[in-house]
C-alpha positions in Angstrom: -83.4 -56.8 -23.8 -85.4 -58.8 -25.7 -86.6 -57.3 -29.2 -89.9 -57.7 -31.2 -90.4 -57.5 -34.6 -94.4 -57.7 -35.7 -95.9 -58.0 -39.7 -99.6 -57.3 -39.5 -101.9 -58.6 -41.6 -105.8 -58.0 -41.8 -108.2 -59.2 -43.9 -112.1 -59.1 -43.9 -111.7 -63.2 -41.9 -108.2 -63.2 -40.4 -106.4 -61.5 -38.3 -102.6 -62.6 -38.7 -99.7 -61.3 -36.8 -96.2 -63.0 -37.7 -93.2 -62.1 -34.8 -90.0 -62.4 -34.7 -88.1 -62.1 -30.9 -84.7 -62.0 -30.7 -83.2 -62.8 -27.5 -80.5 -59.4 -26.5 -80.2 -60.5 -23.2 -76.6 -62.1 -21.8 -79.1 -65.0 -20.6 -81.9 -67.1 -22.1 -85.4 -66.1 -21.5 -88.5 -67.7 -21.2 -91.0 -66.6 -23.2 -94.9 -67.0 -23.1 -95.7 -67.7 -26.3 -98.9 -70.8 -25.9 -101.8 -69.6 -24.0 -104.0 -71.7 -21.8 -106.9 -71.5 -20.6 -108.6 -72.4 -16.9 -110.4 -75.3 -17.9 -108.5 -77.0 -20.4 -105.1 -76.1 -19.5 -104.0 -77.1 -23.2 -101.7 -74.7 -25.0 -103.7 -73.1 -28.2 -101.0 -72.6 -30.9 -101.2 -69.8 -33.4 -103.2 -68.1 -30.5 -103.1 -64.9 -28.3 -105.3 -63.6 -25.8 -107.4 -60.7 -27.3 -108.2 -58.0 -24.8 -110.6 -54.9 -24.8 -109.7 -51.6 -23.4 -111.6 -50.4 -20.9 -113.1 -47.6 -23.2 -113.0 -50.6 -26.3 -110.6 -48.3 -28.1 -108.1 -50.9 -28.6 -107.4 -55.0 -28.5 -104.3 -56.4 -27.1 -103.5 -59.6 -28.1 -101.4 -60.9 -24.8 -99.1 -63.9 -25.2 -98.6 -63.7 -21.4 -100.3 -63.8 -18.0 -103.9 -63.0 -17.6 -105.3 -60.9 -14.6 -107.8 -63.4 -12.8 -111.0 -62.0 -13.0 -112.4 -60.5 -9.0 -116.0 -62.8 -10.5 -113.3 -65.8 -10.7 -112.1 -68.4 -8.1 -109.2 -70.8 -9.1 -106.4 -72.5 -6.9 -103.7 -70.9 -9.0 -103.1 -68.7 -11.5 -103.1 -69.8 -15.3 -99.8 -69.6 -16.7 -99.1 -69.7 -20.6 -96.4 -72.4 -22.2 -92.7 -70.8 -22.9 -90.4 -71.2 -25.4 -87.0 -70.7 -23.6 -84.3 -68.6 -26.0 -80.9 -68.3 -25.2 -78.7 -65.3 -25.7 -78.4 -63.8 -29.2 -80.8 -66.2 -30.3 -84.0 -66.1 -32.4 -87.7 -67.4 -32.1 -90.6 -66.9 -35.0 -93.8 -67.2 -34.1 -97.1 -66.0 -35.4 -100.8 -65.5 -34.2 -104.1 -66.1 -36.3 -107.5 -64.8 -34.8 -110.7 -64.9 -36.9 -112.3 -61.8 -37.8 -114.5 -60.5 -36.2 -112.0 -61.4 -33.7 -113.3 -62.7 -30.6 -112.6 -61.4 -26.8 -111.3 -64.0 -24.8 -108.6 -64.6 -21.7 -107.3 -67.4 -19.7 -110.9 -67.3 -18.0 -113.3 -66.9 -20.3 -114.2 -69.6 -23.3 -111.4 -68.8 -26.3 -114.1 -69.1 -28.9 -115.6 -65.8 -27.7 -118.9 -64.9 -25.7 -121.1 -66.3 -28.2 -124.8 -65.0 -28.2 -123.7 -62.2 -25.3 -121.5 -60.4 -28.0 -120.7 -56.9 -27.7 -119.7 -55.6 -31.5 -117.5 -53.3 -31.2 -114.8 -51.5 -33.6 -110.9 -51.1 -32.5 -108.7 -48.2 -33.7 -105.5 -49.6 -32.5 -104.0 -53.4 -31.9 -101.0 -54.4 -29.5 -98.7 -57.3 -29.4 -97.7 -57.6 -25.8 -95.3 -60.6 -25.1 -94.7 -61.7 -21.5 -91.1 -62.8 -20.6 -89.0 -64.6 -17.4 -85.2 -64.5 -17.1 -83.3 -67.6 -16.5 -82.3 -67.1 -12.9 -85.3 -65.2 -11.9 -87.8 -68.2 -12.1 -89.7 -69.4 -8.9 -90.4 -72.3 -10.9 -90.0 -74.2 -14.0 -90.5 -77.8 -16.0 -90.1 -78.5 -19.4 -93.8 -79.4 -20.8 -94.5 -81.2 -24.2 -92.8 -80.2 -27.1 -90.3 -78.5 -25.7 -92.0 -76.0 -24.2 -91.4 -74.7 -20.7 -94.1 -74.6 -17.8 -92.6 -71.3 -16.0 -93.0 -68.6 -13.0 -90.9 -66.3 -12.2 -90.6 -62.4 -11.1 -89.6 -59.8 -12.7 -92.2 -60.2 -15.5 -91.1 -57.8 -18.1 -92.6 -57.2 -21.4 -92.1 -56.3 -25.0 -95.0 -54.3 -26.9 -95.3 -53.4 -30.9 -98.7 -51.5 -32.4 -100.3 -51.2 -35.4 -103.1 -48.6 -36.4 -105.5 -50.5 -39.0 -106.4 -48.7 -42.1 -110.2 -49.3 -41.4 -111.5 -50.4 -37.5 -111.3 -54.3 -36.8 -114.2 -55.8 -35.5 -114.2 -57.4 -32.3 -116.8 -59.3 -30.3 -116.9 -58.0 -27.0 -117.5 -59.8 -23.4 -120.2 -58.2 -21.7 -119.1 -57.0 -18.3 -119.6 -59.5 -15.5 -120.5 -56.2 -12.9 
């Protein structure tokens, strides 16, 4: 299994969540940790995908794959960077989103819907991390930096929450329906 440990951090501008994964697995994983988008394909560092509920209760912020949008048409799939940790081992990361913190995926423009805004107020936030097995890959190259362009099935997931003592603002996407 691989485990997650999550320090949250909000102030009135930031949004700042510092991980720690440690790799409990008898093989390495590799995990999605630099999200992309469609259009530029270019990891964003210090980044996660921020994603409203369907009632705007909560935000997830997704270091992982992205649902393609029914309103979207793209050759393939958009696939975050991984870091690839081997057994017993260790990876630190953080992610740093400006409050109020803008609603964004792999489709959608990462600095938020601008003058469509929906303000909204979430009463619960959710790191979900995205992992791939070594051995259950469909495919895989090492990118820049050491990082790892992968694919594989099963996609499993690690999760950690945090209630905030007041709501956090978010800037919602309007719906595309």
């Amino acid at each position: 299994m691989l485990t997650v440990h999550a320090d949250w951090s909000i102030t009135a501008s930031e949004l700042r969540v510092a991980y720690r994964l440690t790799n409990k697995h008898p093989v390495a994983a590799y995990v999605y940790v630099l999200p992309r988008t469609a259009t530029e394909r270019e990891p964003r560092p210090g980044s996660a995908y921020a994603l409203l509920s369907d009632g705007d209760v909560d935000l997830t912020l997704l270091l992982g794959t992205c649902e393609t949008p029914s309103e979207v048409a793209v050759p393939v799939r958009v696939q975050p960077l991984a870091v690839l940790i081997p057994p017993a081992r260790e990876f630190a990361g953080e992610v740093r989103l400006s409050v109020p913190v803008p609603e964004w995926n792999a489709y959608s423009d990462p600095n938020g819907p601008g003058a469509d805004a929906r303000p909204v107020n979430v009463y619960l936030l959710r790191l979900v991390i995205e992992y791939v097995l070594d051995g259950e890959t469909y495919f895989r190259h090492q990118a820049a930096g050491g990082t790892w362009d992968v694919g594989g099935s099963p996609v499993r997931r690690v999760s950690t929450t945090c209630v905030p003592e007041h709501p956090l603002p978010v800037l919602g996407r309007r719906s595309e329906s």
